[in-house]
C-alpha positions in Angstrom: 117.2 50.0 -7.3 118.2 52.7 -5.1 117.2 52.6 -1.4 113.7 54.1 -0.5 114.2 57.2 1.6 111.6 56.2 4.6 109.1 59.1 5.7 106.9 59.1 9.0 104.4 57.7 6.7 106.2 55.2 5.6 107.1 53.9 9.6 103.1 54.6 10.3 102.0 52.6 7.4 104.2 49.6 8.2 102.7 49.7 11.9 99.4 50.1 11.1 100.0 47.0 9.0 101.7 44.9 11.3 98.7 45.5 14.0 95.7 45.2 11.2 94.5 42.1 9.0 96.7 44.0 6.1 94.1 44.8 3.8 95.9 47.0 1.1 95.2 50.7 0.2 96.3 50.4 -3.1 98.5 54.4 -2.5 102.3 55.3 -3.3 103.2 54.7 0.0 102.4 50.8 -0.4 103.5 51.1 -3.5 107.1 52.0 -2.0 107.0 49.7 0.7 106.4 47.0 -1.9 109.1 48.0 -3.8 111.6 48.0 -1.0 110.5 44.1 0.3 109.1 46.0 3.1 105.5 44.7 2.6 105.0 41.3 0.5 101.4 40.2 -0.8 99.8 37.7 -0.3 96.5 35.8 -1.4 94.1 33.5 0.7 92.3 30.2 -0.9 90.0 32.9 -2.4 92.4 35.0 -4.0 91.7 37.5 -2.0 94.8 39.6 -1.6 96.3 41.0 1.6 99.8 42.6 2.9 102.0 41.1 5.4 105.1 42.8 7.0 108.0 41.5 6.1 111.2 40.2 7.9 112.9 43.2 6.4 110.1 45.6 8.0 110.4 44.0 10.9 114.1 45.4 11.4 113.0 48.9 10.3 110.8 48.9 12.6 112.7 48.2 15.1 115.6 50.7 14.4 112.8 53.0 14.4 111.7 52.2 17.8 115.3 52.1 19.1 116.0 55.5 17.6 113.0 57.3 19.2 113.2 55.9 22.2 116.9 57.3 22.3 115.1 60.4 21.5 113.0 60.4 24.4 115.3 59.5 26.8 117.7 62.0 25.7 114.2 64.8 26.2 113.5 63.1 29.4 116.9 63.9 30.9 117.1 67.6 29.8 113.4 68.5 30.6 114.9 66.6 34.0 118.3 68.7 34.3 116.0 72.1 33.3 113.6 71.3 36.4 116.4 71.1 38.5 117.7 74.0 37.3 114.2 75.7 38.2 114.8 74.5 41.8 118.8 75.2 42.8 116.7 79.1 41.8 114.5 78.7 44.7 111.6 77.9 42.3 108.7 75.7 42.1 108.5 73.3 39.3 106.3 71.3 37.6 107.1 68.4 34.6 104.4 67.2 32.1 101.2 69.3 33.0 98.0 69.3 31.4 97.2 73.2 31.1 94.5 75.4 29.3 95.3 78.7 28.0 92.0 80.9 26.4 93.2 82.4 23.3 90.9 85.7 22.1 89.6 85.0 18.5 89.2 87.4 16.1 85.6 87.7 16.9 86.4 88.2 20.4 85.4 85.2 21.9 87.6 82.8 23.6 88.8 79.8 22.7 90.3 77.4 24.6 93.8 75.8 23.8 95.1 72.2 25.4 98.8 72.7 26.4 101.6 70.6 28.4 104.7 72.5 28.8 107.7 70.3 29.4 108.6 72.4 32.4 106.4 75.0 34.0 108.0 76.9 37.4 106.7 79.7 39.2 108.6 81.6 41.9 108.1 80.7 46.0 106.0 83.6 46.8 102.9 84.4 48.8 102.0 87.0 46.4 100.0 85.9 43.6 101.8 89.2 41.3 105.4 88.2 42.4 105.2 84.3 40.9 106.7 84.9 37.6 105.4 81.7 36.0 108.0 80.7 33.4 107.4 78.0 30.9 110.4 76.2 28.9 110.0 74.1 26.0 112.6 71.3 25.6 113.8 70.1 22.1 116.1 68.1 21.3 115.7 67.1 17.7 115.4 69.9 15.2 112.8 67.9 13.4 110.6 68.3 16.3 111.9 71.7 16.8 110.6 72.9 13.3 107.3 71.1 13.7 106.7 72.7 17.0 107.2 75.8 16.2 104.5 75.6 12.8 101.9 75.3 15.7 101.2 78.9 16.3 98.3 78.2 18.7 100.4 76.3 21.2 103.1 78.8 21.6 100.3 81.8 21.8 98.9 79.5 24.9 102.4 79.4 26.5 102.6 82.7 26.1 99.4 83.2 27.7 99.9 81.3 30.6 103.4 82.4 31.4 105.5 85.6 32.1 108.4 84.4 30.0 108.9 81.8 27.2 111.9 79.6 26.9 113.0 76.9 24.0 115.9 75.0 25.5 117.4 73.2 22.7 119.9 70.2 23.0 122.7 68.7 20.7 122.5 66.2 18.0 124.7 62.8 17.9 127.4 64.9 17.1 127.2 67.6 19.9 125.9 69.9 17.4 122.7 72.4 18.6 119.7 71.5 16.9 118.9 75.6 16.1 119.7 78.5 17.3 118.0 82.0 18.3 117.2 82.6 14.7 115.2 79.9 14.7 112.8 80.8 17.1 110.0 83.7 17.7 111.4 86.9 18.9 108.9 86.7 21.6 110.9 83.5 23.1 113.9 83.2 25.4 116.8 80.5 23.6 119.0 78.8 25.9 121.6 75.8 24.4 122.3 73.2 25.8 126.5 72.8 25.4 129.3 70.8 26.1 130.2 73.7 28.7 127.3 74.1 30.1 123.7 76.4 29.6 124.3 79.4 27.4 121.6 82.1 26.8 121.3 82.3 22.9 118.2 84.8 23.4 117.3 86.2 26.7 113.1 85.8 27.0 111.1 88.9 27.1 108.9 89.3 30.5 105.8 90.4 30.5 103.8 90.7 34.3 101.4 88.2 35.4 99.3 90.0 38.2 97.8 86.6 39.3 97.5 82.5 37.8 94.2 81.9 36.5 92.4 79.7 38.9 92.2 76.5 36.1 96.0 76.9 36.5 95.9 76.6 40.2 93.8 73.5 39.7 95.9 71.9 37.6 99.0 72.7 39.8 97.0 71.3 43.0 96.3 68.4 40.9 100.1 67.1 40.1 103.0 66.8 42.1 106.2 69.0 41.8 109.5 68.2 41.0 111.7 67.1 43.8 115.4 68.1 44.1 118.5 66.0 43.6 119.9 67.8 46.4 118.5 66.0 49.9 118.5 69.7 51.3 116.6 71.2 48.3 114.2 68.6 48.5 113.5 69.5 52.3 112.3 73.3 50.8 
């Protein structure tokens, strides 16, 4: 038999399993884990029948984990080096924030869209017009990448909260970029992430911010920004 391609579904299935009392669901995707030794049956004194994850799961699992949590780390440490890139500029930044962004509907009203831009910098200003807020979007799958950028609403609230939109995008396990400035909205700035160093695939239309909305100010009062590398920087 030829080895089952696993899906997200698949990995979900087999860890919703391994945390429930395995009651089956009787679908294709038990129906391929099944087929790959992945899930085994079994009956109680009663015959009823339930699914247990197998030794052979187990391992998947696992090499799942190990693989996303490579992932992460590697989006951890660019969304890291991209912050500090924010500060060596003189900026302000911010990692991880929990941001709202009202987006007009078609019958005028607004509606309000939940956002967390991996890196969100503003400019060291005392003038509310001369902040530039700049929001950049770190990827370093293109998996991920392609997913992201199917959600139309979330890149409208960036847009919306920010004078300028980047996607940074990092290299795969073979140095290769993940995408490229095709890939990506003309309204948003590409910058790669190579072997020598940041290169500006796309540079990101600006558009003027006269002031932050005040539920941005909250949220910025709320969470602490980035600290630099540099013992000097950090003293700013």
């Amino acid at each position: 038999m030829d080895e089952l391609p696993l899906t997200r579904r698949h990995h979900q299935r087999l860890r919703d399993t391994l945390r429930s009392s395995g009651w089956p669901c009787h679908d294709p995707i038990e129906v391929d884990l099944l087929a790959a030794a992945l899930l085994e049956r079994v009956f109680d004194a009663e015959g009823r029948e339930q699914l247990r994850v197998t030794d052979a799961g187990i391992a998947v699992l696992a090499r799942a984990q190990r693989s996303h949590r490579t992932r992460r780390d590697a989006h951890e440490a660019l969304v890291a080096r991209v912050a500090q890139a924010q500060l060596q500029q003189g900026r302000l930044a911010w990692c991880g924030l929990s941001l709202r962004a009202p987006l007009v509907q078609a019958d005028g009203a607004n509606h309000w869209v939940l956002a967390n831009p991996d890196v969100f910098s503003i400019r060291r200003s005392s003038r509310p017009d001369w902040l530039e807020p700049v929001v950049h979007e770190i990827k370093v799958s293109r998996a991920d990448l392609l997913a992201d950028l199917r959600q139309e609403a979330k890149r409208a609230a960036y847009l919306a909260m920010s004078g300028a939109l980047w996607y940074v995008l990092g290299r795969d396990a073979r140095g290769r970029a993940i995408g490229g400035a095709d890939d990506v909205p003309a309204e948003c700035g590409v910058m790669l992430d190579t072997a020598e160093g940041w290169q500006v695939a796309r540079d990101a239309p600006r558009r003027a911010v006269p002031a932050l909305p005040h539920h941005v100010w909250l949220a910025l009062a709320q969470a602490a920004p980035v600290v630099g590398d540099d013992p000097v920087q950090a003293l700013l």
